[in-house]
MDTraj code that builds the backbone (N, CA, C; nanometers):
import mdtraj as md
import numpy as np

residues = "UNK UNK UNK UNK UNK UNK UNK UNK UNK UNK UNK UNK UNK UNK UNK UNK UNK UNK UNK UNK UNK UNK UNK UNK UNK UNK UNK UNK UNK UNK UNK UNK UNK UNK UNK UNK UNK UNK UNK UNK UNK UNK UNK UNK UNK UNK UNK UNK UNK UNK UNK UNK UNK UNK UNK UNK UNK UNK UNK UNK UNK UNK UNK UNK UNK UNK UNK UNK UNK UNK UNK UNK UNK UNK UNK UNK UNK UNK UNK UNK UNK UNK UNK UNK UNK UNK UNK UNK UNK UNK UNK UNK UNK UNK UNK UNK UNK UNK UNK UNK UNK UNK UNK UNK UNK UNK UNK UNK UNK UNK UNK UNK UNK UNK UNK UNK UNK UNK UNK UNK UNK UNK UNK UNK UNK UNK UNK UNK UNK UNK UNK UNK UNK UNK UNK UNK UNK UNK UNK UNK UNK UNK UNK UNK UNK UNK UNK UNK UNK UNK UNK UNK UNK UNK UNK UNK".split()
xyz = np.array([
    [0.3201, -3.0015, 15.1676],
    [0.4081, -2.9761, 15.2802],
    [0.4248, -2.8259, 15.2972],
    [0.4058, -2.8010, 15.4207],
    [0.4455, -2.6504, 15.4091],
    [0.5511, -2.5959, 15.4784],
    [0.5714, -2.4579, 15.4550],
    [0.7136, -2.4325, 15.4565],
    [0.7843, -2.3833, 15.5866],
    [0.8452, -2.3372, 15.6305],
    [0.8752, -2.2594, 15.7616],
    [0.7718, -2.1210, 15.7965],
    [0.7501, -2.1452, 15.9230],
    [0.6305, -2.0022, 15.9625],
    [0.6835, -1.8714, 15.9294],
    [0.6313, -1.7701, 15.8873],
    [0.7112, -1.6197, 15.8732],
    [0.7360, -1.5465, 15.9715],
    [0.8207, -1.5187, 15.9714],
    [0.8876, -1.4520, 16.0900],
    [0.7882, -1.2954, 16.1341],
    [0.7106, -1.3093, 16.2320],
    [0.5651, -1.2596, 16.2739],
    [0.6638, -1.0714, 16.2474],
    [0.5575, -1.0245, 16.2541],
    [0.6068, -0.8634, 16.2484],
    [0.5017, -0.7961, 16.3895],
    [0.5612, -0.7413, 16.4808],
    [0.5034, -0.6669, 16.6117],
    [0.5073, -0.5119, 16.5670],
    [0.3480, -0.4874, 16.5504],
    [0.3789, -0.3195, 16.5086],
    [0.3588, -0.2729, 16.6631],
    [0.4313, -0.1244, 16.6691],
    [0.4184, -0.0551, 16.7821],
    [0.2615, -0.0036, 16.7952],
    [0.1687, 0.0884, 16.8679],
    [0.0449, 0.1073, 16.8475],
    [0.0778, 0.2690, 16.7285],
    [0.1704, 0.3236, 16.7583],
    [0.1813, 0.4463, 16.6618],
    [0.2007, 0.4079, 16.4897],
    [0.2503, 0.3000, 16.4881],
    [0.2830, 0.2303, 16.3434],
    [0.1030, 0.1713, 16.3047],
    [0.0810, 0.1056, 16.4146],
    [-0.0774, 0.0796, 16.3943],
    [-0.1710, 0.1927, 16.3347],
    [-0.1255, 0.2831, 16.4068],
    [-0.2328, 0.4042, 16.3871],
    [-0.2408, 0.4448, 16.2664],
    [-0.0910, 0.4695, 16.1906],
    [-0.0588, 0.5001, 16.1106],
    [-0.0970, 0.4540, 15.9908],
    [-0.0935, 0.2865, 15.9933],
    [-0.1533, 0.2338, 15.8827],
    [-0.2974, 0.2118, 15.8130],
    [-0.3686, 0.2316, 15.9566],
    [-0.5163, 0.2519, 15.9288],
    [-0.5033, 0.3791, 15.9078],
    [-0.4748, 0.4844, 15.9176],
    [-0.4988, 0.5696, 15.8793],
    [-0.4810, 0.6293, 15.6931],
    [-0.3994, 0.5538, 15.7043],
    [-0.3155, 0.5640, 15.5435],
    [-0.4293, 0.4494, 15.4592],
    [-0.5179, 0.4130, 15.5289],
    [-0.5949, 0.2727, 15.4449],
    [-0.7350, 0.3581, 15.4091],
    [-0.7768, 0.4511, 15.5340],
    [-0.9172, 0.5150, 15.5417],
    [-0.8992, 0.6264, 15.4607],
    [-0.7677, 0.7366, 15.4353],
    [-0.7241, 0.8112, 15.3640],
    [-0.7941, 0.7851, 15.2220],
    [-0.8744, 0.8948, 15.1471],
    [-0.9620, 0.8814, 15.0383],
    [-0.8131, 0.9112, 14.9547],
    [-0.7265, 0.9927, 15.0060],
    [-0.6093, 1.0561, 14.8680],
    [-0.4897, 0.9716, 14.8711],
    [-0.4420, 0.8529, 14.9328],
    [-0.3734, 0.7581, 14.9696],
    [-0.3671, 0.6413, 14.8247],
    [-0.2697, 0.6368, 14.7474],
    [-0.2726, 0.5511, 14.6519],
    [-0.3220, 0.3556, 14.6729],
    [-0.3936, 0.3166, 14.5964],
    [-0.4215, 0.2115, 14.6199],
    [-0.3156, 0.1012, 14.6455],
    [-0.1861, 0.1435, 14.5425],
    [-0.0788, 0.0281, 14.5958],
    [-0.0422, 0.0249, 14.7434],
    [-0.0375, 0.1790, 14.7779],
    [0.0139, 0.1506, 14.9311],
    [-0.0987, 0.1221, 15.0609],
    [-0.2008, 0.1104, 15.0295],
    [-0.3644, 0.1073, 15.1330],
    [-0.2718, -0.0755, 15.1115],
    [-0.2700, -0.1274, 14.9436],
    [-0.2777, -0.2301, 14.9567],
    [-0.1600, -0.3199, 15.0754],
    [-0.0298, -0.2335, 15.0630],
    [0.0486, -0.2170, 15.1424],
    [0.0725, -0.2539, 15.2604],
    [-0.0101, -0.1636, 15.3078],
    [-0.0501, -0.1240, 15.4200],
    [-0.1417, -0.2522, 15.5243],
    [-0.2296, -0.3315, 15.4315],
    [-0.3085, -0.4154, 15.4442],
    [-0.2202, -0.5435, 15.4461],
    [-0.0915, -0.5313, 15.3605],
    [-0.0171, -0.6590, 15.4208],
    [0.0319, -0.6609, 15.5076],
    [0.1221, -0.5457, 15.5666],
    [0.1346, -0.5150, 15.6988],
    [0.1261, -0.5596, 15.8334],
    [-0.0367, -0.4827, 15.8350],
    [-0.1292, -0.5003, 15.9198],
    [-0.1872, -0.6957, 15.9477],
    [-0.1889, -0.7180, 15.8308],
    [-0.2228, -0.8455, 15.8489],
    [-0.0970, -0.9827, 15.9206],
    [0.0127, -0.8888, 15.8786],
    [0.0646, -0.9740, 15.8884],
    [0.0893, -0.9319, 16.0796],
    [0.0836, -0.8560, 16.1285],
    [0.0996, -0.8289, 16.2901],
    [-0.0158, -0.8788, 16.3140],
    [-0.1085, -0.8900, 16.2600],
    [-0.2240, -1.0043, 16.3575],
    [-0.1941, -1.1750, 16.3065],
    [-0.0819, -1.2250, 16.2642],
    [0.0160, -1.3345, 16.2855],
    [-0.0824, -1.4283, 16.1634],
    [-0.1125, -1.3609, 16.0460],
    [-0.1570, -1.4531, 15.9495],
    [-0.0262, -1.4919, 15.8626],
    [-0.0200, -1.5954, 15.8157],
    [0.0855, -1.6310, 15.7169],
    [0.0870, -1.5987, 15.5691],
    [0.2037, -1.5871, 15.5354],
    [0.1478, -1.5181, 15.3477],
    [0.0324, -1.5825, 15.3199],
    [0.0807, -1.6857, 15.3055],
    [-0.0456, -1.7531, 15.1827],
    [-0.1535, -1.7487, 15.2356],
    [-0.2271, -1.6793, 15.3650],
    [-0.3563, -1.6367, 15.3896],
    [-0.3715, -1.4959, 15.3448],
    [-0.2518, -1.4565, 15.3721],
    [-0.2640, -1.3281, 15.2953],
    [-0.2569, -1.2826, 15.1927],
    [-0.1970, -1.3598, 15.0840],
    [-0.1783, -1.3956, 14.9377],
    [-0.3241, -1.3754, 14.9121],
    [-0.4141, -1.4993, 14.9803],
    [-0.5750, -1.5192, 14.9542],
    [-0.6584, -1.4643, 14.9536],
    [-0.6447, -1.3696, 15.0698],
    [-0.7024, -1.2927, 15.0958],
    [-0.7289, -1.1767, 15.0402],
    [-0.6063, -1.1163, 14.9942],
    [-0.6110, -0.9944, 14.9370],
    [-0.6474, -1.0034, 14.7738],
    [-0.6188, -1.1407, 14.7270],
    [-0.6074, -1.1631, 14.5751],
    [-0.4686, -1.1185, 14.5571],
    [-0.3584, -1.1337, 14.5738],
    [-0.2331, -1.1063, 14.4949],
    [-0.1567, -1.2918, 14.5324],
    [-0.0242, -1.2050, 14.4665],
    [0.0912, -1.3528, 14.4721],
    [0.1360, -1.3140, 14.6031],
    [0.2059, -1.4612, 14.5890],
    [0.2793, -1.4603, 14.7342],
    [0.3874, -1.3813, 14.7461],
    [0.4374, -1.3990, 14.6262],
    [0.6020, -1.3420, 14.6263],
    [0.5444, -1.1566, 14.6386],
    [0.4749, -1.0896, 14.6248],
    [0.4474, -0.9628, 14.6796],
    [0.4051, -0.9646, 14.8019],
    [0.3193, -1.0572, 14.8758],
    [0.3305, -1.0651, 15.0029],
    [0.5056, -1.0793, 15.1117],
    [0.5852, -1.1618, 15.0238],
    [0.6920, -1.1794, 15.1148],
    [0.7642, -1.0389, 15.1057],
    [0.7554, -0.9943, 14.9811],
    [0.8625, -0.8574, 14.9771],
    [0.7918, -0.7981, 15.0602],
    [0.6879, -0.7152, 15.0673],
    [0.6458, -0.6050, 15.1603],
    [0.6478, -0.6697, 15.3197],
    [0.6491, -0.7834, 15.3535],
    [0.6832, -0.8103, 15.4733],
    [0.8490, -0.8271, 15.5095],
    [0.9140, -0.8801, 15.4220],
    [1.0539, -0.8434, 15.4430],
    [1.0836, -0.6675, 15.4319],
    [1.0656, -0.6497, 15.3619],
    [1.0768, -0.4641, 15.3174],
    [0.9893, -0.3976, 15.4873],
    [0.8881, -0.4187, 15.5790],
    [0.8603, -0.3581, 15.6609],
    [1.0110, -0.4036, 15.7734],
    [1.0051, -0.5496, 15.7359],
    [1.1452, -0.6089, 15.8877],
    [1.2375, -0.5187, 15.8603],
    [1.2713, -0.4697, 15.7724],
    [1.4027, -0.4199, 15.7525],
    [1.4178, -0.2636, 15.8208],
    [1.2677, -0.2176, 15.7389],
    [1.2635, -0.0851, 15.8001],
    [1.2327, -0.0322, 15.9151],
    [1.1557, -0.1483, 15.9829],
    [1.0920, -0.1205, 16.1373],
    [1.1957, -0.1098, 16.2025],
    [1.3170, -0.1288, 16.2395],
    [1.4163, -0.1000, 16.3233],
    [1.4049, 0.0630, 16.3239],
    [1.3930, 0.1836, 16.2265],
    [1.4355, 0.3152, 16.1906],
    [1.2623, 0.3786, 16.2619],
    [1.2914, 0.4479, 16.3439],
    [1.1912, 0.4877, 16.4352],
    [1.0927, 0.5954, 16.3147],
    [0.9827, 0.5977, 16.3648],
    [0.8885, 0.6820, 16.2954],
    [0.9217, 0.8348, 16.2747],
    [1.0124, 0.9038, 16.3619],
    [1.0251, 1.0097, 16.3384],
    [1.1053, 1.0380, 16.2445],
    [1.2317, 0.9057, 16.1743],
    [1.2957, 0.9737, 16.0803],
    [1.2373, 0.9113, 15.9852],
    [1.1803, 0.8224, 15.9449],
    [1.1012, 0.8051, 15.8582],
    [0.9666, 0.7127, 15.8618],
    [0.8551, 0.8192, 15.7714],
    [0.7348, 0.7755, 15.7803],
    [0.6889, 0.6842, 15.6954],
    [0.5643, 0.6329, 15.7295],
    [0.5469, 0.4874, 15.7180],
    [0.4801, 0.4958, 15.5555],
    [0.4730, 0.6393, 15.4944],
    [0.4255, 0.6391, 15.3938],
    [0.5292, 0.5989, 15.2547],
    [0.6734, 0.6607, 15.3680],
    [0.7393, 0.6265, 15.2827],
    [0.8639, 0.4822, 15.2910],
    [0.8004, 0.4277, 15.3588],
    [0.8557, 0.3096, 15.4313],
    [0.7506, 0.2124, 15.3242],
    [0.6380, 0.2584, 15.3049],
    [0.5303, 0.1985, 15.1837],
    [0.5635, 0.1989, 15.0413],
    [0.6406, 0.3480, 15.0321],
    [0.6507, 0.3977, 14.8837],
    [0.7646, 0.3234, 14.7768],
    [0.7822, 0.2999, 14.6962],
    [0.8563, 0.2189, 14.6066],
    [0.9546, 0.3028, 14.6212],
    [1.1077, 0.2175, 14.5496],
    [1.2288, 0.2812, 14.5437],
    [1.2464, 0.3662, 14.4415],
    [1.3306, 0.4553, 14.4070],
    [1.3762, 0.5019, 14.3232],
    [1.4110, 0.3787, 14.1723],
    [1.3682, 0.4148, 14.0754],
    [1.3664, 0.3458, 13.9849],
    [1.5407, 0.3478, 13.9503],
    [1.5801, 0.2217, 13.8695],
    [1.6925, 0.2946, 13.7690],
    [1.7013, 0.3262, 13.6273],
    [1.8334, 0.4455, 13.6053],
    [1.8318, 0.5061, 13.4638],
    [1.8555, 0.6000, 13.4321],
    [1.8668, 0.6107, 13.3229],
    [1.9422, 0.7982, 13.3287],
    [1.8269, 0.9050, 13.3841],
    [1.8715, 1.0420, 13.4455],
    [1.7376, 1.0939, 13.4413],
    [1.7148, 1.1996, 13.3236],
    [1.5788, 1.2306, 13.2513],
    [1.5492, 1.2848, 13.1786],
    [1.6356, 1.3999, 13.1330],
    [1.6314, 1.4120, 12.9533],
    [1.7700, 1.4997, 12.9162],
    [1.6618, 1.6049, 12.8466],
    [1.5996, 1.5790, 12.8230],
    [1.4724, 1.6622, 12.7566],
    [1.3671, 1.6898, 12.8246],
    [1.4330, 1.8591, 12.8550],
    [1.2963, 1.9394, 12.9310],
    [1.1889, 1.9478, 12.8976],
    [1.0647, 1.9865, 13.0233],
    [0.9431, 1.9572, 12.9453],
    [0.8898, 2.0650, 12.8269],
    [1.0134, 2.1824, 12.8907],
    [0.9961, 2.3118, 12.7900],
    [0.9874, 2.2864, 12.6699],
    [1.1527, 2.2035, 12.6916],
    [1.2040, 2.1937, 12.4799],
    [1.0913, 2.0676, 12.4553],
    [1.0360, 2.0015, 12.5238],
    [0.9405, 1.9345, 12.4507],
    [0.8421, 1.9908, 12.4101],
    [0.7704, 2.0769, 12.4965],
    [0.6730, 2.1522, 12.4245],
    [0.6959, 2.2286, 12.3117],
    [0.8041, 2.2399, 12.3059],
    [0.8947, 2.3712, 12.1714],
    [0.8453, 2.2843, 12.0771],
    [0.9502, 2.1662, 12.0737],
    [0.9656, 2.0652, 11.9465],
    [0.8397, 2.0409, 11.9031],
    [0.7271, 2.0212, 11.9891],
    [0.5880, 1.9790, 11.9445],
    [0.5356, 2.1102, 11.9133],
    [0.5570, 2.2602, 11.9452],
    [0.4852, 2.3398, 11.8755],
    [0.5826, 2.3355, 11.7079],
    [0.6994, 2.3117, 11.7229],
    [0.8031, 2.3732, 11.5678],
    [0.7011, 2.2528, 11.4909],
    [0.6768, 2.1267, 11.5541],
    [0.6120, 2.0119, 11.4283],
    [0.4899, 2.0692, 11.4036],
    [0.4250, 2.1428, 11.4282],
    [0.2555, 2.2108, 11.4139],
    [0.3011, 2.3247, 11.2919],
    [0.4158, 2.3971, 11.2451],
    [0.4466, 2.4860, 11.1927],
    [0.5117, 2.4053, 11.0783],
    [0.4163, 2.4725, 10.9672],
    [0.5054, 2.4314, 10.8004],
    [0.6928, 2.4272, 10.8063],
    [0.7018, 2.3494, 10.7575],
    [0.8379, 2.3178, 10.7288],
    [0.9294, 2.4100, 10.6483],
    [0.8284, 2.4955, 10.5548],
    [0.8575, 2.6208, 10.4589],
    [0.9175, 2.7504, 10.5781],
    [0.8690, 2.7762, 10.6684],
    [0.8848, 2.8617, 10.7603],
    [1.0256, 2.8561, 10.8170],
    [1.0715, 2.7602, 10.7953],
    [1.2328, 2.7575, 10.8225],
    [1.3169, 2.7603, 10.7517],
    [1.2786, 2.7330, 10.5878],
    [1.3707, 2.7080, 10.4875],
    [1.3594, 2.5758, 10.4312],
    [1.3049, 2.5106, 10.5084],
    [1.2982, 2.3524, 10.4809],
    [1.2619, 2.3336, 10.3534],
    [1.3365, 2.2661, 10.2520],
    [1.2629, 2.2004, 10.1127],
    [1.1874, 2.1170, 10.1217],
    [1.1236, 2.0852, 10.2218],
    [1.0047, 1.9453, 10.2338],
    [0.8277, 2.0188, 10.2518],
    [0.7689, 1.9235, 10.2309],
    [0.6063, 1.9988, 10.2810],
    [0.5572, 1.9378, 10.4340],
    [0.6045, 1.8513, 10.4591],
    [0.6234, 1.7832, 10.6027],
    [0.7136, 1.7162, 10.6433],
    [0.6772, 1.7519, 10.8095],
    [0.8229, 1.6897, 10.8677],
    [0.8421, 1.5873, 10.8669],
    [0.9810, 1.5402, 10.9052],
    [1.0166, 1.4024, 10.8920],
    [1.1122, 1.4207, 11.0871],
    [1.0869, 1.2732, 11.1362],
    [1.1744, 1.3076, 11.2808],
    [1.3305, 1.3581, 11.2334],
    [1.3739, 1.2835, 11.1448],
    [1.5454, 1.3908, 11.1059],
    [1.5109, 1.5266, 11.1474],
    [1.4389, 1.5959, 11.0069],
    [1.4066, 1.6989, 10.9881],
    [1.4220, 1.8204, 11.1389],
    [1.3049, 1.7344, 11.2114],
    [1.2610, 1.8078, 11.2757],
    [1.3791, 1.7964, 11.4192],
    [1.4599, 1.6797, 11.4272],
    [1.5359, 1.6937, 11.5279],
    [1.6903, 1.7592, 11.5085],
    [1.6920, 1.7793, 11.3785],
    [1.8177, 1.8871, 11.3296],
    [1.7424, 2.0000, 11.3226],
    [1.5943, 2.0841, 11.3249],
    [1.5664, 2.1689, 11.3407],
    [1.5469, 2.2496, 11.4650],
    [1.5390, 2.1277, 11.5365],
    [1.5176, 2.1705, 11.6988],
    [1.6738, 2.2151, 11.7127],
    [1.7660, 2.1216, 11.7291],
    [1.9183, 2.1350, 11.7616],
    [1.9756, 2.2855, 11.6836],
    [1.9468, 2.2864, 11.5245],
    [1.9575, 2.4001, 11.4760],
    [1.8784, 2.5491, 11.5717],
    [1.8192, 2.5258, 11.6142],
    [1.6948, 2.6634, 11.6527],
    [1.7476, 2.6752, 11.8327],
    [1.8484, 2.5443, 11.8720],
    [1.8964, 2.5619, 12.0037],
    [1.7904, 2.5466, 12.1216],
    [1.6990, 2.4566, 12.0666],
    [1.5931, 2.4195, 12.1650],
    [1.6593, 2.3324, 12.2925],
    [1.7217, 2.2567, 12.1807],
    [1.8235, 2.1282, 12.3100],
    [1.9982, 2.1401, 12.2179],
    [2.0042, 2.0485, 12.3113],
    [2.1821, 2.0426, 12.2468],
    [2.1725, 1.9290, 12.1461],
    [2.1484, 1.8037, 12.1645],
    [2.1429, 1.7455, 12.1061],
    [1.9947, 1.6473, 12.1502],
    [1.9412, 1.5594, 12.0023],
    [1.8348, 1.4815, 12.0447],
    [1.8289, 1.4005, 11.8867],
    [1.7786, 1.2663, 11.9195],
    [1.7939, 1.1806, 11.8342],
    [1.6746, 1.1903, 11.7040],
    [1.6897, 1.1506, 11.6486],
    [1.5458, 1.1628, 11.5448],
    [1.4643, 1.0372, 11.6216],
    [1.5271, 0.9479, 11.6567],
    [1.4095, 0.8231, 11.7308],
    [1.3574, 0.8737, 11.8631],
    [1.3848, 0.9672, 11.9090],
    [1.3260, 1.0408, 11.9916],
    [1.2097, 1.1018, 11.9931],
    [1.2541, 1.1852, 11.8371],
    [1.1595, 1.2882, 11.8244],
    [0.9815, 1.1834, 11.7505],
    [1.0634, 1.1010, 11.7211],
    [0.9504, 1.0217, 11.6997],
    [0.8941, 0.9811, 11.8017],
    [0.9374, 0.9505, 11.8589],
    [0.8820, 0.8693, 12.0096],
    [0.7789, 1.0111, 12.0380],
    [0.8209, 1.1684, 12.0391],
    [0.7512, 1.2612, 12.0874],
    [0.6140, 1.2493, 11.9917],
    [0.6641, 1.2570, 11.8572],
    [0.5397, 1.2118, 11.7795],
    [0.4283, 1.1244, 11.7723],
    [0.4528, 1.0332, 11.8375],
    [0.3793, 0.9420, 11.7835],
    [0.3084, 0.9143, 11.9955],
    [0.3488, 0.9808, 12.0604],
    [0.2998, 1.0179, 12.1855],
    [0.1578, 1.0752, 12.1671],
    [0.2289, 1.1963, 12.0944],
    [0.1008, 1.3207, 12.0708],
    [-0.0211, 1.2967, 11.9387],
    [-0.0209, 1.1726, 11.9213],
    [-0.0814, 1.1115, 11.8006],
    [-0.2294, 1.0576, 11.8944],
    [-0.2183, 1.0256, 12.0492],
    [-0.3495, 0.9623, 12.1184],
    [-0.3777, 1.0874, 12.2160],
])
top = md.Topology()
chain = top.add_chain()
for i, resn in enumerate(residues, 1):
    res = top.add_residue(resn, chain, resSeq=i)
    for name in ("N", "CA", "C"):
        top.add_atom(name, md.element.get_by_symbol(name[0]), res)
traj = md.Trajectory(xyz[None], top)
């Protein structure tokens, strides 16, 4: 049995233009060409699940980017563009507390003997090295599971 028809989407011809253009674009990320392609498909009045098929994805990403264009097509092209009418939201979460500076610091202080500071050890340990950073005023504060996390980054 199938379900109710989707509520069709009418692009203007400037929204048209736009999306082929953003599809032929060689520097245009593939999520949004892909985007872009639901779009489009869906103003020439195909239903998800042809478009699901078509493209190879799920449905349920077909319905969001066609609900997500209804919403936004009301807001005219000049205040916002269709690239970013494509582009994902802002994620959530804190934002980053550790610059990329003091990261690079912390990863040069772990390359440097532990003797060079006073340290009684012959290698670092993440404690070590994240009371050495905080001591040396790289950051204010930072966790030792952090500094591992930096470690074991710079390990591939």
């Amino acid at each position: 049995m199938r379900g109710p028809k989707p509520t069709p989407i009418c692009l203007e011809v400037e929204f048209q233009q736009e999306l082929e253009f953003l599809m032929r674009r060689h520097t245009t990320p593939q999520q949004i060409v892909l985007r872009a392609r639901i779009v489009l498909l869906a103003h020439q009045d195909y239903n998800n699940q042809d478009i699901a098929r078509q493209l190879g994805i799920g449905i349920d990403m077909v319905r969001h980017w066609r609900k997500q264009w209804q919403i936004e097509q009301e807001v005219p092209l000049c205040q916002k563009s269709v690239l970013a009418r494509l582009s994902d939201a802002p994620r959530p979460g804190a934002p980053a507390t550790i610059s990329a500076e003091a990261y690079c610091r912390i990863m040069s202080l772990a390359c440097q003997p532990p003797e060079n500071f006073g340290r009684p050890i012959t290698e670092w340990t993440a404690r070590e090295l994240a009371d050495e950073a905080i001591l040396q005023k790289m950051v204010q504060r930072i966790s030792p599971r952090q500094v591992g996390r930096f470690l074991k980054r710079s390990r591939s």
